[in-house]
BAFI-3210 file (N, C-alpha, C; in Angstrom, 3 decimals, decimal comma, padded with zeros to 6 digits):
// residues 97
n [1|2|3|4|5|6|7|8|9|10|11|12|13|14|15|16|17|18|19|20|21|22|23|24|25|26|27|28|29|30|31|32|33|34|35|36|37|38|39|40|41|42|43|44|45|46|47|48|49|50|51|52|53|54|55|56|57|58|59|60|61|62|63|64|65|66|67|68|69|70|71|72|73|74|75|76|77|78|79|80|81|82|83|84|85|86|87|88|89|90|91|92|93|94|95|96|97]
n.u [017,402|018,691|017,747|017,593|017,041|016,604|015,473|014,244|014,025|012,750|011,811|009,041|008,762|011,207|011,196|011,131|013,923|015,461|014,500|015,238|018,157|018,360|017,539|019,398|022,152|022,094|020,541|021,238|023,896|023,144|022,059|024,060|025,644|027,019|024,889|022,409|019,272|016,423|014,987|013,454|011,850|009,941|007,503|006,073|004,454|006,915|008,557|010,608|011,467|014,107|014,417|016,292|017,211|019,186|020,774|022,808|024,027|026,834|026,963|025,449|027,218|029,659|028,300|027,566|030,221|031,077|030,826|028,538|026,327|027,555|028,143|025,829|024,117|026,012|025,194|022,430|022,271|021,530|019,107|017,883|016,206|016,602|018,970|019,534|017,904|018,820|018,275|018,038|016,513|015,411|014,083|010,832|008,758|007,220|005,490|004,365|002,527]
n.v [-027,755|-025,289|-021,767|-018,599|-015,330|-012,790|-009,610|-007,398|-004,497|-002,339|-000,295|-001,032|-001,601|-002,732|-005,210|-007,587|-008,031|-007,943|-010,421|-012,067|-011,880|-012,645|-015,641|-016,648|-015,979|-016,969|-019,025|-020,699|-021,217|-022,093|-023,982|-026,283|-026,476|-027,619|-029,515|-027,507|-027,475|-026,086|-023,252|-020,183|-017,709|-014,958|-012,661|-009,592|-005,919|-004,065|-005,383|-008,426|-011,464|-013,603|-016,659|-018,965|-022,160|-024,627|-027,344|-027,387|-024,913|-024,142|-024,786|-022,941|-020,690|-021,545|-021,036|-018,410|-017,345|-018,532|-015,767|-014,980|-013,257|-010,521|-010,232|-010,224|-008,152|-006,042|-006,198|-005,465|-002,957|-000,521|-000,617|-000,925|000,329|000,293|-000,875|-004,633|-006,433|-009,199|-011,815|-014,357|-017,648|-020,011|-023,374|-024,202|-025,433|-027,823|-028,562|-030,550|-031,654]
n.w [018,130|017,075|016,366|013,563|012,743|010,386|010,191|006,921|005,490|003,387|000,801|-001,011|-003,980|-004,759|-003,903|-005,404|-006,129|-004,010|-002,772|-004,849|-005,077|-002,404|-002,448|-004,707|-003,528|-000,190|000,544|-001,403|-000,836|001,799|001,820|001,333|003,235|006,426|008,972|008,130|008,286|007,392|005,404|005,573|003,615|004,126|003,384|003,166|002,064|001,665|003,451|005,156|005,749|007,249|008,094|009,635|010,079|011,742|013,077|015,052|017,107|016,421|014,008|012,727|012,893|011,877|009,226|009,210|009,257|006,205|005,499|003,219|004,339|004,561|001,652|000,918|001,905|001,172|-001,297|-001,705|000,046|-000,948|-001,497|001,450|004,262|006,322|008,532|008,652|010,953|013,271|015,353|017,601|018,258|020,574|019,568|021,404|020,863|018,214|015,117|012,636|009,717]
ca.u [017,485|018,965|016,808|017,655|015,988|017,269|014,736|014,654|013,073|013,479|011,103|008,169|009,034|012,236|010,538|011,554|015,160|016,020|014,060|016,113|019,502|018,890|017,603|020,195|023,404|021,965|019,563|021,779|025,030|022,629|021,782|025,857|026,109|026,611|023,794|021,384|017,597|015,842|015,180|012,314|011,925|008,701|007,535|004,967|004,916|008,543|009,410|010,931|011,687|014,744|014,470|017,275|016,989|020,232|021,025|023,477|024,505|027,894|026,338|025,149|027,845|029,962|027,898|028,557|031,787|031,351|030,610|027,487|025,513|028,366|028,470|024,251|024,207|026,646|024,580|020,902|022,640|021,107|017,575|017,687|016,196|017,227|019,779|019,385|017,717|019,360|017,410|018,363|015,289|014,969|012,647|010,270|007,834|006,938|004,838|004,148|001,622]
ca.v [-027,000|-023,414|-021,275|-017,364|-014,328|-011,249|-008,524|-006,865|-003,235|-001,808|000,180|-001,963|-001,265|-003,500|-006,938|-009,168|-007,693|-008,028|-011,573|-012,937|-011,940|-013,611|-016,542|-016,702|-015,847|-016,988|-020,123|-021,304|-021,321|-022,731|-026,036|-026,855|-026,289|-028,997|-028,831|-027,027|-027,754|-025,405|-021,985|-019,672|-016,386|-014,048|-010,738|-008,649|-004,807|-003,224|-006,209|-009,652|-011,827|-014,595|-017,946|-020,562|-023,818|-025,127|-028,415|-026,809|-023,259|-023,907|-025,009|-021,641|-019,909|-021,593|-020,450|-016,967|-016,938|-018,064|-014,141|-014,581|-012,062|-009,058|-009,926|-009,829|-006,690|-005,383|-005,756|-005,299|-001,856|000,833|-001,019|-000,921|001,641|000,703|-002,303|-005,596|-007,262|-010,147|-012,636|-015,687|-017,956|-021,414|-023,707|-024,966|-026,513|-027,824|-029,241|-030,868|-032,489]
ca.w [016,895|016,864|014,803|013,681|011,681|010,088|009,520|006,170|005,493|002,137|-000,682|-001,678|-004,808|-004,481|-002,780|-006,201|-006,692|-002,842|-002,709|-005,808|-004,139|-001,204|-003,053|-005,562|-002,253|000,878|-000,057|-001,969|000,169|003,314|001,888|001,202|004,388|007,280|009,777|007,952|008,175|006,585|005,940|005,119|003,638|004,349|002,708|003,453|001,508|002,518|005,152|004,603|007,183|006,629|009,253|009,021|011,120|011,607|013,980|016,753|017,220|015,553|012,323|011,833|013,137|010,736|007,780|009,038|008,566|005,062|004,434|002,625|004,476|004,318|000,321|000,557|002,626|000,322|-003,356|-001,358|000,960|-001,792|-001,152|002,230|004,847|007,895|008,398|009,128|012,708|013,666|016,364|017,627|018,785|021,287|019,556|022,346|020,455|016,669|015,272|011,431|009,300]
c.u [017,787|018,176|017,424|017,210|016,857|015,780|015,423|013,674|013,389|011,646|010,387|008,464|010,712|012,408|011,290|013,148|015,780|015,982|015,006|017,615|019,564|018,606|018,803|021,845|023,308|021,671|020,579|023,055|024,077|022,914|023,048|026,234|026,051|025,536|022,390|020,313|016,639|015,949|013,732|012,701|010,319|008,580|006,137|005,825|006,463|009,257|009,725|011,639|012,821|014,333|014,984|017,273|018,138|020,332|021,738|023,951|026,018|028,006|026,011|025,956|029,331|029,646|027,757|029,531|032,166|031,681|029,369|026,648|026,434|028,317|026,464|024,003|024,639|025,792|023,215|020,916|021,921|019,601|016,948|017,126|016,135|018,444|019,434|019,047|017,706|018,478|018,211|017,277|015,841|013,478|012,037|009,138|007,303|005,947|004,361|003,145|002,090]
c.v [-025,549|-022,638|-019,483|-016,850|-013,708|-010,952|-007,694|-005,711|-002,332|-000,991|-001,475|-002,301|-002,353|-004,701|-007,826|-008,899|-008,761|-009,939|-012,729|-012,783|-012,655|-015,096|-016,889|-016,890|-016,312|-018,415|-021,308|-022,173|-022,601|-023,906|-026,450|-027,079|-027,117|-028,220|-028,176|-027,464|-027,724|-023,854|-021,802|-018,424|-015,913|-012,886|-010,854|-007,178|-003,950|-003,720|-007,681|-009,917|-013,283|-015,422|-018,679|-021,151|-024,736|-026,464|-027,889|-024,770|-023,411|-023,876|-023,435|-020,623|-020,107|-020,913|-019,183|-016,844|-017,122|-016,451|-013,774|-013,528|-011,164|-009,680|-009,442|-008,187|-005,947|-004,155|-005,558|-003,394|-000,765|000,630|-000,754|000,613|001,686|-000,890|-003,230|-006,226|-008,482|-010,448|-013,853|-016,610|-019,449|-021,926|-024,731|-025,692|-026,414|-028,294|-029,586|-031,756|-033,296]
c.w [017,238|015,436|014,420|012,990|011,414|009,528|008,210|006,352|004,783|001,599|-001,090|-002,952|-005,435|-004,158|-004,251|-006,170|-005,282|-002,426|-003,875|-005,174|-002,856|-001,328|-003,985|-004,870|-001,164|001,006|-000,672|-001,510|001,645|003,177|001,285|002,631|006,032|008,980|009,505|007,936|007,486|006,951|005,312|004,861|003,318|004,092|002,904|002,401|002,392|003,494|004,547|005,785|006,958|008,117|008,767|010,257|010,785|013,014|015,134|016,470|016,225|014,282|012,288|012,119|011,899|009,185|007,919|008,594|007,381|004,389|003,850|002,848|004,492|002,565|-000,190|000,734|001,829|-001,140|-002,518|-000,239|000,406|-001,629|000,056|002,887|005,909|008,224|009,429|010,434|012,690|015,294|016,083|018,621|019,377|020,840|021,086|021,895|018,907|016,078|013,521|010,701|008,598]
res [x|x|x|x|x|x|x|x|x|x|x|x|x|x|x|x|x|x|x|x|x|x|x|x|x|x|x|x|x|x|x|x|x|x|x|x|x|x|x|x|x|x|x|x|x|x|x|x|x|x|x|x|x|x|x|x|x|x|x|x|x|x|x|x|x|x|x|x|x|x|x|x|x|x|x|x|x|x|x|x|x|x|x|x|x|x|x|x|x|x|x|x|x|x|x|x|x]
***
């Protein structure tokens, strides 16, 4: 499984706007998308944390190149206050109930 993040870091004040755009552009696009897994999104005050779980590295390199994150980035850029951290993680171990 290839897994990756983007850090968000915006105005508290901003957590539902930012959270519905990437639900509404990101979320939405993933699960069309061959390979995908799952994803997660995480907030804390002024931080939000995206994780998508895609099957091979190309699967999610593919759904880059849709664009989706330069059209997110775009409408969420006036929110922001420092841009985007990108990670790319090796899962080594899982585990589910």
């Amino acid at each position: 499984m290839y897994t990756a993040t983007m850090e968000y870091i915006f105005n508290e004040k901003d957590e539902v706007e930012i959270s519905n755009l990437w639900k509404d552009q990101v979320l939405v696009e993933a699960e069309k998308q061959p390979g995908f897994i799952r994803t997660f999104w995480l907030v804390q005050p002024g931080k939000a944390m995206a994780i998508g779980c895609w099957e091979k590295e190309i699967d999610a390199k593919n759904f880059m190149l849709t664009g989706v994150f330069k059209k997110l980035i775009k409408e969420i850029q006036p929110y922001l206050l420092e841009n985007p951290e990108p990670r790319v993680w090796d899962l080594k171990s899982f585990s589910q109930g």
